[in-house]
N, CA, C and O atoms as a GROMACS GRO file, in nm:
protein
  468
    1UNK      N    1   0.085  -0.119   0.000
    1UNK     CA    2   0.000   0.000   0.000
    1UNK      C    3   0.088   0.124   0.000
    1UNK      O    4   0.199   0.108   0.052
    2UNK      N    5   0.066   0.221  -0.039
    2UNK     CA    6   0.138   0.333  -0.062
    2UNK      C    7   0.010   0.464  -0.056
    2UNK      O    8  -0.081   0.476  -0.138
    3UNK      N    9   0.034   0.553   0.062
    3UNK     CA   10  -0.007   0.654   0.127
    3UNK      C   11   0.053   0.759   0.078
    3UNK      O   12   0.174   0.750   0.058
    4UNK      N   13  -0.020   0.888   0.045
    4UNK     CA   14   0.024   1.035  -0.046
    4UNK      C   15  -0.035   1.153   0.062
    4UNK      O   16  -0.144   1.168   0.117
    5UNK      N   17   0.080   1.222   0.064
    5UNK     CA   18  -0.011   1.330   0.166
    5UNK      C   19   0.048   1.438   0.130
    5UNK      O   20   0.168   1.449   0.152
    6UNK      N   21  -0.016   1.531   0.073
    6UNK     CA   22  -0.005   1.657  -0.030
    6UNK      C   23   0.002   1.772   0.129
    6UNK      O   24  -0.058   1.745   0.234
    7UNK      N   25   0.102   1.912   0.104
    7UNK     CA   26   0.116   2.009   0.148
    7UNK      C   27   0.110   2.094   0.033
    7UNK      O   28   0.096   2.074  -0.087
    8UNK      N   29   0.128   2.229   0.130
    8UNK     CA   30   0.161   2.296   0.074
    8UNK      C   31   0.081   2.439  -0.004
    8UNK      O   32   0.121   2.544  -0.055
    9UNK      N   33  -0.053   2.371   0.019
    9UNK     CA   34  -0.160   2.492  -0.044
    9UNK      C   35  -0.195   2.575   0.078
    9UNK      O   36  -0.169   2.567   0.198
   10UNK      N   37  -0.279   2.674  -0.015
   10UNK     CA   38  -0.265   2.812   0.071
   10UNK      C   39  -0.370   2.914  -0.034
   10UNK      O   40  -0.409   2.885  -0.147
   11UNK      N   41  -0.396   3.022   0.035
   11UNK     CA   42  -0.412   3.126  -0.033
   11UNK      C   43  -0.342   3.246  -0.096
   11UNK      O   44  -0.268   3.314  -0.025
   12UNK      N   45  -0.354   3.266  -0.182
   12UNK     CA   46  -0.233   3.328  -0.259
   12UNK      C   47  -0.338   3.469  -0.358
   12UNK      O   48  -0.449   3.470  -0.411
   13UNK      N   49  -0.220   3.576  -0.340
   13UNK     CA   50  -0.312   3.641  -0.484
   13UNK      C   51  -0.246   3.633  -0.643
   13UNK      O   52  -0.135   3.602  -0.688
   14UNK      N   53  -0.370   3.673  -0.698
   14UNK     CA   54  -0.325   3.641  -0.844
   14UNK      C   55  -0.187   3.677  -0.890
   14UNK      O   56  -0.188   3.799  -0.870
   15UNK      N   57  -0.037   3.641  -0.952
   15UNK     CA   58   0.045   3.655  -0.978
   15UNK      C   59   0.142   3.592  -0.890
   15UNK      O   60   0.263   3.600  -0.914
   16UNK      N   61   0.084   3.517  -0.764
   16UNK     CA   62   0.196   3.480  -0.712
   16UNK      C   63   0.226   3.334  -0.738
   16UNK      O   64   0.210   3.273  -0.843
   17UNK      N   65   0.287   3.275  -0.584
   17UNK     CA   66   0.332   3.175  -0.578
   17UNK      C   67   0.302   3.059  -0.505
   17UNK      O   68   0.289   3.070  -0.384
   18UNK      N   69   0.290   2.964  -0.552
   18UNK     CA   70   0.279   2.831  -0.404
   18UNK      C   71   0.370   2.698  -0.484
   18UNK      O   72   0.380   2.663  -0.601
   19UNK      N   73   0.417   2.658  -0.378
   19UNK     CA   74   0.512   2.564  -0.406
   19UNK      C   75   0.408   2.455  -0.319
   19UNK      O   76   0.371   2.482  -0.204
   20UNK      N   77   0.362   2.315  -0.397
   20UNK     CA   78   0.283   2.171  -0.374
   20UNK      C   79   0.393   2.063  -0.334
   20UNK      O   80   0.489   2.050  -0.409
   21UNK      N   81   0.387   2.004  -0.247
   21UNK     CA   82   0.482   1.903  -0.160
   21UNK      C   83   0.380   1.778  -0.132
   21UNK      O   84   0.284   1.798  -0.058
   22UNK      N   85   0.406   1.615  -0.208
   22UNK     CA   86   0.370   1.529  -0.196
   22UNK      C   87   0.452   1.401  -0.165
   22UNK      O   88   0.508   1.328  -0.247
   23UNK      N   89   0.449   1.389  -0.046
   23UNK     CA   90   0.525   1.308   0.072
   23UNK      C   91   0.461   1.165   0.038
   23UNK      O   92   0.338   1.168   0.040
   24UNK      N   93   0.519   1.032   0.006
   24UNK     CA   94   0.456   0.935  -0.041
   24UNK      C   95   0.556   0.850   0.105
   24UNK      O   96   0.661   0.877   0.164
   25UNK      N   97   0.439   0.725   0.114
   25UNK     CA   98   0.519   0.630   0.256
   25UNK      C   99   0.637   0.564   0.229
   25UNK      O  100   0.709   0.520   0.319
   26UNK      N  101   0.670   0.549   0.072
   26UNK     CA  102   0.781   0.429   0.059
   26UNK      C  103   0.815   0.469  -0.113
   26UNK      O  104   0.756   0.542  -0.192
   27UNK      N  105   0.915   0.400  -0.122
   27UNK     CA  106   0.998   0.424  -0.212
   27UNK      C  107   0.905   0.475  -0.340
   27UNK      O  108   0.822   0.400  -0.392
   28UNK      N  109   0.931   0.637  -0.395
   28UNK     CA  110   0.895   0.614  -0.570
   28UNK      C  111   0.974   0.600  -0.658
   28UNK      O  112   0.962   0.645  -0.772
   29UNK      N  113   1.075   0.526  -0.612
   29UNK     CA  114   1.188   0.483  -0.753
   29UNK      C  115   1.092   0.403  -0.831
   29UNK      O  116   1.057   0.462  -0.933
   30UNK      N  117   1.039   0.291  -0.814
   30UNK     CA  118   0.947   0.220  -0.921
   30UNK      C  119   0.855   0.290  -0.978
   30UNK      O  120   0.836   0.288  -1.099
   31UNK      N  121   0.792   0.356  -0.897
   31UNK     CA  122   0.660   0.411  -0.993
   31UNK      C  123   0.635   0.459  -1.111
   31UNK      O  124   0.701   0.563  -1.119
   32UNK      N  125   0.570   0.441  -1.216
   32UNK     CA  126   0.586   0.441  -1.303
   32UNK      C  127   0.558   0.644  -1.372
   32UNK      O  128   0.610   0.731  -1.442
   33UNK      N  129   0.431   0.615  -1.278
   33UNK     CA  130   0.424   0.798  -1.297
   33UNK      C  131   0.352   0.843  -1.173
   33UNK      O  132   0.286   0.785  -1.086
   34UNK      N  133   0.390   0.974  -1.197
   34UNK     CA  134   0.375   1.036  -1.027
   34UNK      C  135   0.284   1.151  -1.116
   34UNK      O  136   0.285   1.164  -1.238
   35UNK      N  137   0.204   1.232  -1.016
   35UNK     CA  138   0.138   1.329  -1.107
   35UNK      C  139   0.053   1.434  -0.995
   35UNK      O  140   0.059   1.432  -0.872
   36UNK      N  141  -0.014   1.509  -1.069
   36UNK     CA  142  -0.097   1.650  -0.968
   36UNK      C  143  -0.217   1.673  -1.065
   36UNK      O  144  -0.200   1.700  -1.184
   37UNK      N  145  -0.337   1.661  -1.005
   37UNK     CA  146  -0.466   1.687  -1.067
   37UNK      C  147  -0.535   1.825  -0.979
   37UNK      O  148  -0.503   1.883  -0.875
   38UNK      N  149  -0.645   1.841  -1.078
   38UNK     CA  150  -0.672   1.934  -0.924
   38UNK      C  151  -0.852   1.917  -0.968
   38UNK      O  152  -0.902   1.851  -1.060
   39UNK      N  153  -0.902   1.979  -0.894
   39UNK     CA  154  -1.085   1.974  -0.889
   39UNK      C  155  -1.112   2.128  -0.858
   39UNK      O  156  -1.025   2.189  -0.795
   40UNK      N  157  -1.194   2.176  -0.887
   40UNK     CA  158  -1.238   2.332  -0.898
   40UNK      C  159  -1.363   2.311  -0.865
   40UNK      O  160  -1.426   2.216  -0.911
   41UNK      N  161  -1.418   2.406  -0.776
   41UNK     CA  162  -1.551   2.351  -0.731
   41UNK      C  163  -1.629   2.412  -0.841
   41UNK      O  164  -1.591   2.497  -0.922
   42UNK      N  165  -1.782   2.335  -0.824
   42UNK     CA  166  -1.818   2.382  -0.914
   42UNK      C  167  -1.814   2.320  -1.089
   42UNK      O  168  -1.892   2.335  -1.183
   43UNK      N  169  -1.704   2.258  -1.078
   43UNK     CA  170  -1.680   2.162  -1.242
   43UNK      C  171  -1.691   2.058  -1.204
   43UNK      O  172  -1.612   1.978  -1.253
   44UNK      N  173  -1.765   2.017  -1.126
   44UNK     CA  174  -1.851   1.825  -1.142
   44UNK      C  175  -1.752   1.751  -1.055
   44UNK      O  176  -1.654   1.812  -1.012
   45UNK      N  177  -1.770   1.626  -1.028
   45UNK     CA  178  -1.707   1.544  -0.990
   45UNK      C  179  -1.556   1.538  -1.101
   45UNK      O  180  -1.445   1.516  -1.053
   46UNK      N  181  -1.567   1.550  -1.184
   46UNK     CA  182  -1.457   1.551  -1.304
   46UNK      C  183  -1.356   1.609  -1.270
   46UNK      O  184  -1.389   1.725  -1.244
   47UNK      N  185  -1.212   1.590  -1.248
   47UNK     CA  186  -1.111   1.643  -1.237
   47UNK      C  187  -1.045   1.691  -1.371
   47UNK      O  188  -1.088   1.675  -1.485
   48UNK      N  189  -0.922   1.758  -1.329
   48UNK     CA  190  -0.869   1.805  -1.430
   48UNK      C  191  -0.691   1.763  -1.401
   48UNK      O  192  -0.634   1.789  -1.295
   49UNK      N  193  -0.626   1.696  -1.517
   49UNK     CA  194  -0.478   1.686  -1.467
   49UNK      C  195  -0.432   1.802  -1.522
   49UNK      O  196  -0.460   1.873  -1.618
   50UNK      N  197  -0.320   1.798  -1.400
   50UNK     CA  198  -0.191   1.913  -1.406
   50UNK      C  199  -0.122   1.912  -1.478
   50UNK      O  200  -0.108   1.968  -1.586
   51UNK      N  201  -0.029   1.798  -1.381
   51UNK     CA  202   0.126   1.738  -1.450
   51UNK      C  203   0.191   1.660  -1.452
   51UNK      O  204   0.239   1.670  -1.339
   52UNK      N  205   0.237   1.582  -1.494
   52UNK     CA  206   0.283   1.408  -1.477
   52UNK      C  207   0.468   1.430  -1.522
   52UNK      O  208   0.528   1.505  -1.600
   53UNK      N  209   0.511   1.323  -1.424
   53UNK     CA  210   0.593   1.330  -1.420
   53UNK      C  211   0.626   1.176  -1.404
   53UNK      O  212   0.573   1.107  -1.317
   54UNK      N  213   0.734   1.116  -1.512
   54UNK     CA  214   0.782   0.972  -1.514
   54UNK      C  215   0.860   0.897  -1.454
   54UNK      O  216   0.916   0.977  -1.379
   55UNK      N  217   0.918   0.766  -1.427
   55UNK     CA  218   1.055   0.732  -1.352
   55UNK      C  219   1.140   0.809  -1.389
   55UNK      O  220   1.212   0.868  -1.308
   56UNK      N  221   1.149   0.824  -1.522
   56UNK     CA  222   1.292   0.850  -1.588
   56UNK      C  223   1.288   0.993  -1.639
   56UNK      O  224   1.338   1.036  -1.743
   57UNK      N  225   1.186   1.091  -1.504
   57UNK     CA  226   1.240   1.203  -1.544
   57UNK      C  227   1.141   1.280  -1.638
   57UNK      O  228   1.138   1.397  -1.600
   58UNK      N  229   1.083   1.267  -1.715
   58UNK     CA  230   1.019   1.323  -1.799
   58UNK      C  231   0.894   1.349  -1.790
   58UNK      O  232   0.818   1.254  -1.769
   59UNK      N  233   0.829   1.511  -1.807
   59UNK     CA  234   0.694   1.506  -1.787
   59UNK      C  235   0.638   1.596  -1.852
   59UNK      O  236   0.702   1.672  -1.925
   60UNK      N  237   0.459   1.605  -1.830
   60UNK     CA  238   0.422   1.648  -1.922
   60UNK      C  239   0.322   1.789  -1.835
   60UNK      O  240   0.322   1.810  -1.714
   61UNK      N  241   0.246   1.863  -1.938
   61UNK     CA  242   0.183   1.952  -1.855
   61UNK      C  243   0.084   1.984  -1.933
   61UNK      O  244   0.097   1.986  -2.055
   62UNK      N  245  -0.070   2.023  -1.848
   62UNK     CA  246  -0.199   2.050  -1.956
   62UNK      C  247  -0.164   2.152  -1.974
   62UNK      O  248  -0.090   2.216  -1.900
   63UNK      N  249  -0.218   2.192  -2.088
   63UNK     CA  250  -0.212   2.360  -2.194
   63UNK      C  251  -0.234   2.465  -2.086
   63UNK      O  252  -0.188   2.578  -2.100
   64UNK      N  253  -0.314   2.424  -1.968
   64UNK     CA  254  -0.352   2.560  -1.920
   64UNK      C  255  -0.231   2.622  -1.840
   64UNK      O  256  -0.221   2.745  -1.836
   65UNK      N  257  -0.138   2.540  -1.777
   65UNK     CA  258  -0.060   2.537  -1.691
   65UNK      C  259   0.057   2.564  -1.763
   65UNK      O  260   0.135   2.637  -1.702
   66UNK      N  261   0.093   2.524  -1.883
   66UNK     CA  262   0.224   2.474  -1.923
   66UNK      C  263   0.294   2.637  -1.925
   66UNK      O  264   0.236   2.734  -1.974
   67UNK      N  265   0.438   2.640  -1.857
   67UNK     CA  266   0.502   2.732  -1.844
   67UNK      C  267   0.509   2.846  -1.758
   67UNK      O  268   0.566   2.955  -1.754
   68UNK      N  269   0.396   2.749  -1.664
   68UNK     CA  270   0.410   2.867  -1.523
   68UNK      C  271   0.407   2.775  -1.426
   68UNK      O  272   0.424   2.819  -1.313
   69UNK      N  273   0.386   2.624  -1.442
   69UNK     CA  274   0.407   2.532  -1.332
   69UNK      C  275   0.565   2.405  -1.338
   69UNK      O  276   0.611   2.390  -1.451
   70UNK      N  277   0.592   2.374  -1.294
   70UNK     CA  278   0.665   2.256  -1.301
   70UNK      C  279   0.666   2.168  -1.221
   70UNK      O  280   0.661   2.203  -1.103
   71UNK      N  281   0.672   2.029  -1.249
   71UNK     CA  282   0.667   1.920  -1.150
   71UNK      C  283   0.771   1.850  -1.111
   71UNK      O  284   0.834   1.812  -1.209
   72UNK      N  285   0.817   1.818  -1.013
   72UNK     CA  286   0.917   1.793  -0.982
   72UNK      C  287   0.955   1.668  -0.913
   72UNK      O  288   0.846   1.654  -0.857
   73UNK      N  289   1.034   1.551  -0.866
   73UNK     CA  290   1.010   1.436  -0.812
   73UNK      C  291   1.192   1.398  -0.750
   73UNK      O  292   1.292   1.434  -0.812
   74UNK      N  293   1.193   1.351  -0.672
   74UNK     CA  294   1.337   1.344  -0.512
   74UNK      C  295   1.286   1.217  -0.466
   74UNK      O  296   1.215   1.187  -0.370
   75UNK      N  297   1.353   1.131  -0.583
   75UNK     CA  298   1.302   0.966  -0.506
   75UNK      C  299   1.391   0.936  -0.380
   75UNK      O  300   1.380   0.833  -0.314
   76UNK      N  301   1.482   1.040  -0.353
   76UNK     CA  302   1.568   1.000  -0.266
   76UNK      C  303   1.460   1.061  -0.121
   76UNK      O  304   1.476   1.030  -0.003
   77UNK      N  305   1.385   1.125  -0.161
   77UNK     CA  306   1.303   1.165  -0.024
   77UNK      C  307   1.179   1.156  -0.052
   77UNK      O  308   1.097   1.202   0.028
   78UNK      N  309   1.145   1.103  -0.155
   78UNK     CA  310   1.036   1.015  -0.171
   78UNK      C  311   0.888   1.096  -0.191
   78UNK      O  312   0.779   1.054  -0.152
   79UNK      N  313   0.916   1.239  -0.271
   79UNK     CA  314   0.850   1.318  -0.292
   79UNK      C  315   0.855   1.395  -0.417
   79UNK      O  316   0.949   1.416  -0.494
   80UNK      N  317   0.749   1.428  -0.418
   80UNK     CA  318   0.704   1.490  -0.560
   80UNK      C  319   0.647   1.642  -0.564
   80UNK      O  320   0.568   1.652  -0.471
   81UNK      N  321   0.653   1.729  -0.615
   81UNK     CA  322   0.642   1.845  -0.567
   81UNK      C  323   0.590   1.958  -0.710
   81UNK      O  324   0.603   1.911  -0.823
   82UNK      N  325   0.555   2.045  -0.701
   82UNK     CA  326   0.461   2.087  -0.841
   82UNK      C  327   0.483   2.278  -0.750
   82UNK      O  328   0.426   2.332  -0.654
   83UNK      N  329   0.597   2.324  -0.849
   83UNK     CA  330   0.612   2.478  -0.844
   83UNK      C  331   0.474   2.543  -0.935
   83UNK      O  332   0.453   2.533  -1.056
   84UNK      N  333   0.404   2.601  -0.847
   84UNK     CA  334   0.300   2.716  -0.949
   84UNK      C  335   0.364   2.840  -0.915
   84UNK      O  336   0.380   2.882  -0.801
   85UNK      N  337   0.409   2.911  -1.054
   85UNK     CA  338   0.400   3.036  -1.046
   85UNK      C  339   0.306   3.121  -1.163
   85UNK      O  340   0.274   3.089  -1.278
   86UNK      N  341   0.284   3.217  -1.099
   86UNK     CA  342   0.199   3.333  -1.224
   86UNK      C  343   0.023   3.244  -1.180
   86UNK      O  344  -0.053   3.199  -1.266
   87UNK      N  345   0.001   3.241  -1.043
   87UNK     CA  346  -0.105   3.200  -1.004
   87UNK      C  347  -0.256   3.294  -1.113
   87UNK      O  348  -0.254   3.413  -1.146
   88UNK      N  349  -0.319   3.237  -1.131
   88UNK     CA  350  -0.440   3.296  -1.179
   88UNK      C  351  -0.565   3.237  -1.088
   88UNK      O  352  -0.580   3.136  -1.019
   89UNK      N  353  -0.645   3.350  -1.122
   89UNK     CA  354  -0.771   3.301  -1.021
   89UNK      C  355  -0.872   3.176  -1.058
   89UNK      O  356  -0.963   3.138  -0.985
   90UNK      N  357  -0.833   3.109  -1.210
   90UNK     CA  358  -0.882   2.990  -1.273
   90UNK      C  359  -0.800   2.875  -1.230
   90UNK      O  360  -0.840   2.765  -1.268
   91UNK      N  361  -0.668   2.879  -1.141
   91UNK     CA  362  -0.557   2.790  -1.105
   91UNK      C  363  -0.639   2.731  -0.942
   91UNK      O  364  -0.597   2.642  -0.868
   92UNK      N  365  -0.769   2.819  -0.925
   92UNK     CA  366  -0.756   2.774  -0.742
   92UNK      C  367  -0.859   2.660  -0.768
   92UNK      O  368  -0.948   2.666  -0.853
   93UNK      N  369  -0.829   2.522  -0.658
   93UNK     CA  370  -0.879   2.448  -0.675
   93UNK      C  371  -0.825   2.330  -0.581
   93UNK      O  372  -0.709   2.360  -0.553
   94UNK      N  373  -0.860   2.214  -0.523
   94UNK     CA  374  -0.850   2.119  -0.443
   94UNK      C  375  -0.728   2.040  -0.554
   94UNK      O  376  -0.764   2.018  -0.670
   95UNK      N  377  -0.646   2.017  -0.529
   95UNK     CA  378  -0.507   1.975  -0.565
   95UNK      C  379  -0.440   1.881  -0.548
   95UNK      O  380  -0.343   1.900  -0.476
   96UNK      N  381  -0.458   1.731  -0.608
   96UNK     CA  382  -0.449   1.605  -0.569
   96UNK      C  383  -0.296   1.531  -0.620
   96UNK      O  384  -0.261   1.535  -0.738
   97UNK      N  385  -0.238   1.486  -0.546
   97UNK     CA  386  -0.111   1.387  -0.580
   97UNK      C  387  -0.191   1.259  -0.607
   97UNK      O  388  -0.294   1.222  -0.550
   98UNK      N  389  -0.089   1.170  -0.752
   98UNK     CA  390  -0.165   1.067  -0.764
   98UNK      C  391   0.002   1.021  -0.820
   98UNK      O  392   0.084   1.080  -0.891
   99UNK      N  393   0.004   0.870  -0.741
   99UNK     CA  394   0.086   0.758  -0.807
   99UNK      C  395   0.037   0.687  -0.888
   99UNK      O  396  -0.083   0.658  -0.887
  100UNK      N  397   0.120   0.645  -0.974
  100UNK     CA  398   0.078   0.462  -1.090
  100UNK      C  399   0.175   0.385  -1.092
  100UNK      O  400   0.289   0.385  -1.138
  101UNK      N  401   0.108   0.316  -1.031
  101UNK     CA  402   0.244   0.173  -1.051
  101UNK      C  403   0.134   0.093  -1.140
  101UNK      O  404   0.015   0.100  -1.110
  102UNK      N  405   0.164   0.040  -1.216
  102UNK     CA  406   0.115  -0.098  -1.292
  102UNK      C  407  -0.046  -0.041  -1.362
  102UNK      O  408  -0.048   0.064  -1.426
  103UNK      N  409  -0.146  -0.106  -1.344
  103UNK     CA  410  -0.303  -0.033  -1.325
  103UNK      C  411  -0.313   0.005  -1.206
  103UNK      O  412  -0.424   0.056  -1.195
  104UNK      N  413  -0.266   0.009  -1.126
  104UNK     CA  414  -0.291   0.105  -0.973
  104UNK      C  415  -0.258   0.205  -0.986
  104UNK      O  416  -0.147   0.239  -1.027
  105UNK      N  417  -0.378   0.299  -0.941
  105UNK     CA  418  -0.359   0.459  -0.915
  105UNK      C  419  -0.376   0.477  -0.755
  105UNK      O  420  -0.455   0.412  -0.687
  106UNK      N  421  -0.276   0.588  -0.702
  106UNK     CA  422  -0.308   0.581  -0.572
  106UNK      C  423  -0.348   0.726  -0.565
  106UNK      O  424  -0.328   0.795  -0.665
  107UNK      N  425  -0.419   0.797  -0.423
  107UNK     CA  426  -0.427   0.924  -0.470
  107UNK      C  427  -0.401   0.978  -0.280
  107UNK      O  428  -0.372   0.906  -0.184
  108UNK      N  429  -0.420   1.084  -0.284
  108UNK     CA  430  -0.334   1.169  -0.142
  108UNK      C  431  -0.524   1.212  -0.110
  108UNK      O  432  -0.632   1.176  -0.158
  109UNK      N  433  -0.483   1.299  -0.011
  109UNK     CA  434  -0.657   1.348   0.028
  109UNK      C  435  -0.632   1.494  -0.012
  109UNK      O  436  -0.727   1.569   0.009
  110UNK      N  437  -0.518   1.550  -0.068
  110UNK     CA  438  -0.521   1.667  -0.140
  110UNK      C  439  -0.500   1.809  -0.068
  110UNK      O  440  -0.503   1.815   0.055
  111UNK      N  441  -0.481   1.904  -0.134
  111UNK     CA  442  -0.438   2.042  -0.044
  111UNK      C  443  -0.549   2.146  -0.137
  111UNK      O  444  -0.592   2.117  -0.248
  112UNK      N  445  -0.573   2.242  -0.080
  112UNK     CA  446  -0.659   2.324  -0.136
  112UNK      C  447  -0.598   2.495  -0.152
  112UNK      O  448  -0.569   2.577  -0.066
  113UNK      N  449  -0.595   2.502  -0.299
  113UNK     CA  450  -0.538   2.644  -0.384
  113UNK      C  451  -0.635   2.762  -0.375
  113UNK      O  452  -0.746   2.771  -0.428
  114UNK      N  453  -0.588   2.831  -0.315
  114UNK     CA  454  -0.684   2.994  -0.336
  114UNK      C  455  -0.632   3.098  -0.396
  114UNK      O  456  -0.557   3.181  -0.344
  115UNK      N  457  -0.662   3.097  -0.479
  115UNK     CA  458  -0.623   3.233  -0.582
  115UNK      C  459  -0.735   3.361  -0.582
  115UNK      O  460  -0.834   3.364  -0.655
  116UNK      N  461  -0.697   3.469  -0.480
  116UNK     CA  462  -0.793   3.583  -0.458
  116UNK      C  463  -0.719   3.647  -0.423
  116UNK      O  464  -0.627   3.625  -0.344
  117UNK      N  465  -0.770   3.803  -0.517
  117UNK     CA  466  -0.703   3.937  -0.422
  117UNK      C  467  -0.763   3.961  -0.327
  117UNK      O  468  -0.727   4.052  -0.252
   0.00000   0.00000   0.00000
């Protein structure tokens, strides 16, 4: 079993910053992909992904995000971590870490983004 427990959110105003911290129980050298979704109230049960990030380093980012966030991953401390900068008030939203190993998805209970002046 493998446990995710997301920091790091906050309220912020538009243009700034929050740095996302996802603390996993045991090793993510295997995992295949590590990643950050988020939920916006108000848009359904339906989530929306962030940013994925692979064993070997490589990741990807949705259009909305791409070039003001980055995702980041320290298998040596067994965490995964997602820089937002250039916050917008369409960025605030409940903010989920999710592992994949194999067909298993695991997911964190999430941190919550506020973007308001």
């Amino acid at each position: 079993q493998l446990q995710l427990v997301e920091s790091g959110g906050g309220l912020v105003q538009p243009g700034g910053s929050l740095r996302l911290s996802c603390a996993a129980s045991r090793s993510i050298f295997s995992l295949n992909r590590m990643g950050w979704y988020r939920q916006a109230p108000g848009k359904g049960a339906s989530g929306e992904w962030v940013a994925i990030i692979t064993n070997d380093g490589s990741s990807d980012y949705a259009d909305s995000v791409k070039g003001r966030f980055t995702i980041s991953r320290d298998n040596a401390k067994n965490m995964v971590y997602l820089q937002m900068n250039s916050l917008k008030t369409e960025d605030a939203a409940h903010y989920y870490c999710n592992a994949r190993q194999g067909a298993v998805d695991y997911w964190g209970q999430g941190t919550q983004v506020t973007v308001s002046a």
